[in-house]
Structures are given as C-alpha cells and as structure tokens.
N, C-alpha and C positions, 0 to 999 in steps of 0.2 A: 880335472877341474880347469874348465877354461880361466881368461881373465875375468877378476872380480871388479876388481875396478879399473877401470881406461887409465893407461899410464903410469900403475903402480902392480909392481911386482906382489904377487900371492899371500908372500910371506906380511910384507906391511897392511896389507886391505884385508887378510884375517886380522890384523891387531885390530883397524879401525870398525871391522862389524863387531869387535867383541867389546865394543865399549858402549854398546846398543844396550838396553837394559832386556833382561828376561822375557819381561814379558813381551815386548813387543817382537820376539822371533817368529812367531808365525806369520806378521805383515811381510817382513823380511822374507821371508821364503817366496813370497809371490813378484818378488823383481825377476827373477830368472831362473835357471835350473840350476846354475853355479853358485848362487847364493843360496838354495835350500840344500846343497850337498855341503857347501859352507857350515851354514847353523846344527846340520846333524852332523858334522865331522868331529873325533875328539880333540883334532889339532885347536876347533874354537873351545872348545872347556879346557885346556892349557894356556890359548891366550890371555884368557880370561883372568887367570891366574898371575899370568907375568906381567900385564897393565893396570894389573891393583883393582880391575871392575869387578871383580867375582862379590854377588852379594848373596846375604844369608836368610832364608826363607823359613817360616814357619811350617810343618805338612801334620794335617788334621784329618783324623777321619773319626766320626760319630757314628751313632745308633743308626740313623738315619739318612739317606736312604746307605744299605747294606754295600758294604765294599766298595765303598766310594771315596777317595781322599781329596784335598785342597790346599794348596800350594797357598800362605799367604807372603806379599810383599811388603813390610812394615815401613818401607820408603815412599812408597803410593799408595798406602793401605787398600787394597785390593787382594781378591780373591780369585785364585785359578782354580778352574776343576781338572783332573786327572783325567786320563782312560779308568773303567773298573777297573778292579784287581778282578785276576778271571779267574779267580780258585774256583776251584769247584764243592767248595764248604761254603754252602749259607750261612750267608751273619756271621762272617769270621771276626773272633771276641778273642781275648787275654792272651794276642801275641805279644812279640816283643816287636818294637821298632828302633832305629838307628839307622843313621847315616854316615856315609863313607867312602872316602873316592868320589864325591861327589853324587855317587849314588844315594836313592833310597830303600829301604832292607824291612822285609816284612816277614818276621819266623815263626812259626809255629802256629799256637792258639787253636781254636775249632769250635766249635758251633756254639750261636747265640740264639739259634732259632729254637722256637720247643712247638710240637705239637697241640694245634689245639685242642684235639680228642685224649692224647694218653699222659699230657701233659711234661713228655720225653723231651729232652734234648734231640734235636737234628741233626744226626750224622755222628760225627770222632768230638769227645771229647778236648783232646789233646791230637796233633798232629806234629810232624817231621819237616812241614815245607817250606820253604827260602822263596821268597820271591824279590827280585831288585825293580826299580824302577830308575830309570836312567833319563835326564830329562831336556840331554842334547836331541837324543831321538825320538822320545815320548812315548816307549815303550814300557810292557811291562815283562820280565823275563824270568824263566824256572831257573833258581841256583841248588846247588847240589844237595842235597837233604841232610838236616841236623842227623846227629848218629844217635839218640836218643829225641821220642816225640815230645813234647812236654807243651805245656798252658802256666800261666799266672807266673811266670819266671823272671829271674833277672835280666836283664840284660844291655850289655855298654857296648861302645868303642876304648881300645886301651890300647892305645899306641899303634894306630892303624887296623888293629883285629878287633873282630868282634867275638865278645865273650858272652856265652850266654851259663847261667847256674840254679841248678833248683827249681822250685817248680813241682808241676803236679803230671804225671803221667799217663797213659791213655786210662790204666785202671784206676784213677783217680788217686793215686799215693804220692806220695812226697818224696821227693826226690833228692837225693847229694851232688848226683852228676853234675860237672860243668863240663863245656868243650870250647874250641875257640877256632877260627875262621877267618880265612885269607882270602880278601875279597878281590887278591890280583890272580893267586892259584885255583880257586874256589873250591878252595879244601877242608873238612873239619878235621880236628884232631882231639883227643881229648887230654886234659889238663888234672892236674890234683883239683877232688871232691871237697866240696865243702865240710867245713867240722860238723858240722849240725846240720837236722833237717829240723821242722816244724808244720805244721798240718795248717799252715795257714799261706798265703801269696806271699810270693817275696817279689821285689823292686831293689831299682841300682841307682846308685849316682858317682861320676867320675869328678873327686876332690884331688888335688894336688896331684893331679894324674894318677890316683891310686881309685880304683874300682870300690866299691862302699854296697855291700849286700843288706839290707835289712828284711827282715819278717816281722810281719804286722802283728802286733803285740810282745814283741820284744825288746829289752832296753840292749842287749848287743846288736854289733854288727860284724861281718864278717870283711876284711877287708884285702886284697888282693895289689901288691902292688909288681913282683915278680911271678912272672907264672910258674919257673923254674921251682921257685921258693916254697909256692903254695899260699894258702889262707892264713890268715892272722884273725885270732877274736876280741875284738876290743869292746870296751862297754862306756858309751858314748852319753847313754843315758839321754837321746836325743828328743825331744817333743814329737810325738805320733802327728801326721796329717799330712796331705798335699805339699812338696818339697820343690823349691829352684833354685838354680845356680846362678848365681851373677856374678861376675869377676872374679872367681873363685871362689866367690863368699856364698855360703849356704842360705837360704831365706824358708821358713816353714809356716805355713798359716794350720793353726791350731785355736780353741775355743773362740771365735773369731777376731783374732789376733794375726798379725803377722810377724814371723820376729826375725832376728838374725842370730844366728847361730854361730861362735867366735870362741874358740878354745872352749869350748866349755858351759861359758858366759852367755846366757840367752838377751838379747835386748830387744825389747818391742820398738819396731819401725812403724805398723800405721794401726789403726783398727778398720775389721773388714766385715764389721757385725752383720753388713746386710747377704754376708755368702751364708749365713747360720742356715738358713731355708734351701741352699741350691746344694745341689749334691752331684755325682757323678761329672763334674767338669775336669780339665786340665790346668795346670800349673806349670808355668816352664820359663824360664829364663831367657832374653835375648836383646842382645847392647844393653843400654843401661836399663832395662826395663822388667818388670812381672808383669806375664800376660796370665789372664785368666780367662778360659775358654768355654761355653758352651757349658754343660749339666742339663739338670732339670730341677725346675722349683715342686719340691715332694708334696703331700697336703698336709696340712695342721688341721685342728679340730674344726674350725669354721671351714675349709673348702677340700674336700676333699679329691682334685680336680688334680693331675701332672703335667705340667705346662715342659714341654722340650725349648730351648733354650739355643739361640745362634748366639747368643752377645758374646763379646769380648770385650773385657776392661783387661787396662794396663796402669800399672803402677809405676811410673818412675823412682827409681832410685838412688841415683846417680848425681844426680843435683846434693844442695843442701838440707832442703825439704822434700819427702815424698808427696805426690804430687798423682792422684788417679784422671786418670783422663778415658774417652770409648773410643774402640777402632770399628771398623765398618766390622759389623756382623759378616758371620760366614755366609756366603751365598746360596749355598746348596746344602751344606750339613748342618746338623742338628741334633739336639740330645744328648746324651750319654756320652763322655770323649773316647772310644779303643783304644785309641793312638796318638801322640803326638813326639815330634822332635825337629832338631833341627836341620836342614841343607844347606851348605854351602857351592854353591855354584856359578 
C-alpha cells in the first residue's frame, strides 16, 4: 500500500478514512488504488472500531425481488442494496440471520418458490448452507455447512458464536438439535439438544446475554445461558407476536398493542391498531428506537387485493413519550420480510 495521504504515515490516514461514513466508501475508492485497497482492507474495519466511527446498520431482505438484501443507515436514512446472495435455492425463505465480526450470516432455510403447474415447493425444503457477507469487500462467501439442514429455526449470537436450535428438517420434522459456530475458526460443533421439540417455528432473542428459544404457541421457553450447562425451561408466560429488544428491555406488539415486557409485568407503551391489517413485516430494535418494516396489507372483506409493502415506521422509545415517526421506505425490497437484523461496522 503506497502513501495514502501526503505527509502522514499509513497507520494515521487509515484512522482518518475510517471516519468517512459507510456509505460513502465507494466514492472513496475512486481517489486511487491505494485508497480502494484502504476501504477493502480489514485493518480499516479495526480502525473503525478504535476511532469510535463504527455505526450500526439495519440488513433486510424481503419477498421481493428474491435473494436480494439492503443495508439501512438510520443516521442518513438511506438504503443500500447488496450484491444477490448467489445460492443456488430460489427464493431462499425461514433461514436464520445474524451478525458477527462485523459480518453478515445467512444459514440454512430453502425454498419459497412453488410451482405453478404441481403447486410443489422449489427445490430443498430445509438446507445446510452458511453464507457470510463481508461488507469491507462487498462480497458474498461459502462458510462451512451447518452439521444438521434445518428451516424455521432459532437462531442468535451468544457471546461471539452463533447458536443455532430446532427447527424443521429436510423431511419436514421437528427437530432438538442445536449446534454452535466460530465465525474466526468456521467450525460447527454440536451443543446439548433442546428439552422439547414442537411441530411448529421456533425463534430467539438474546436477553441479559442468555439465548431465549420460543415455539409458537407456547407459554415456555427454552433458555440457554452456558453451553456447557445446557438448556433451562422456564415459563415466561410471554404475549405471542412480533418481538424487539431495546436496551435490554423486551417490547412485543400483540392484539394491536405494543407492550413492554418487565419481570413478568406487561405495560403497554403505545397502540399500534393500524399494523391489525399488515402481516408478514419485521420488528427489531435499534438505539433508542422500534422499527417496523415492510409486510403486506392482507384483504378484508371489501378488497380483496395484497398490496406488498416498502414502509418503515419507527417508534421511539427512549424519550419520555413514545413518539412514531416514517423512515425512507426500502428502495428496492418489498413484501414479506425473510430476514432482518443488525450490523455493526
């Protein structure tokens, strides 16, 4: 790497490009060759880290179009689009997502496509495959395959690993297995199985740095705080429906309601009667905010019409008063949400 900047040693002029915001690294790369070997280097997503500029981005991907995701900025409210994901599964549906290392981690799931002659799913039910997205270089890359395929599963970050549990199988059955993943080794290994299975999707959330399993229609949950140790079943008795994490603190929008969730103690924070109609959106936590992403407005008896959905409303929370404000709709997705979580980079 030659000089990056005139008169200043390498080690300081990566600090100063790393204080360049995200989005604007592609402009950046067109000063020189030194400067686009700069922005793909990991020394600049370390800088970034130790000049306190590392900011944290929304990544969404919808129905629509198929294996496409978007990077949002909640400081510029702007929308990045990705490269595809180059699976080779059409309409890749009920993986899991997480991030990590600054990476993003896309596992398993399989087909959302169906035939329109035999009315068949497309391809694998359930699949095995790992893909990262790394977003110094903009790539997208093969990580080592889960040790079990699986769909509609849990899965977190817990302490640097990514834990994935339960789930549905290629042959459609329900599963116990969990396994867990070193995204510096990119190794699976597998872990103590959950107590319970259930014939319905399970989903996670990471509380008090403890892993939190639920199955849909269940008042337990399974919860994981050593892997060593295994699962714990506590019964939380938690309101069923779309869930976020804000400062630790649980938020769940249930009969169009949003509440918080606090030992026990349910309290309703806002009402949110107008999502009664949207369905299939995202729900996810970020700084002081709930963002709500994309769905589709279903039909009621007067229209029987499925309108796919780019908006994003956000709820602050953080304040005194909650307080719904719109962010710029997604640019390019739409519909249905697959996927969403967070990136720090």
């Amino acid at each position: 790497m030659s000089e990056l900047i005139e008169g200043l040693p390498d080690a300081i002029s990566i600090r100063c490009i790393a204080r360049v915001p995200f989005y604007l690294h592609p402009k950046l790369e067109l000063v020189s060759r030194s400067w686009r070997a700069a922005i793909h280097s990991p020394e600049l997503f370390r800088a970034r880290l130790e000049v306190g500029s590392a900011e944290n981005l929304l990544c969404v991907c919808a129905f629509d179009p198929e294996n496409l995701w978007q990077f949002y900025d909640p400081l510029r409210d702007l929308w990045i689009t990705l490269p595809v994901l180059p699976s080779k599964i059409r309409h890749l549906a009920h993986f899991g997502v997480v991030s990590t290392a600054g990476k993003l981690f896309v596992l398993g799931g399989g087909s959302d496509a169906v035939d329109p002659l035999t009315g068949d799913q497309d391809g694998s039910f359930a699949t095995n495959e790992v893909w990262s997205y790394d977003p110094v270089i903009r790539q997208w890359a093969p990580r080592t395959s889960m040790l079990v395929p699986r769909a509609m599963f849990a899965c977190c970050v817990l302490k640097g690993k990514i834990i994935v549990a339960g789930g549905f199988t290629t042959c459609r059955k329900s599963i116990s297995q969990a396994e867990m993943y070193d995204p510096e080794k990119d190794v699976w290994i597998p872990i103590p199985d959950l107590h319970r299975t259930h014939n319905s999707a399970c989903s996670a959330i990471v509380l008090g740095e403890k892993m939190h399993v639920m199955h849909k229609g269940l008042s337990t949950v399974q919860v994981l705080d050593n892997v060593a140790a295994g699962w714990t079943v506590e019964d939380y008795n938690w309101l069923q429906g779309p869930m976020a994490v804000v400062h630790g603190a649980l938020y769940v929008m249930s009969h169009g309601l949003i509440c918080k969730l606090e030992e026990k103690v349910r309290k309703v924070v806002v009402s949110a009667s107008e999502f009664r109609r949207r369905i299939g959106y995202a729900m996810t936590g970020l700084g002081d905010d709930i963002y709500i992403i994309g769905g589709v407005i279903g039909p009621d008896r007067w229209n029987w019409d499925i309108k796919p959905m780019s908006d994003v409303d956000v709820l602050a929370v953080g304040g005194e008063r909650p307080t719904w404000r719109q962010a710029a709709p997604m640019s390019r997705c739409r519909g249905t949400i697959l996927g969403c979580t967070q990136l720090r980079i």
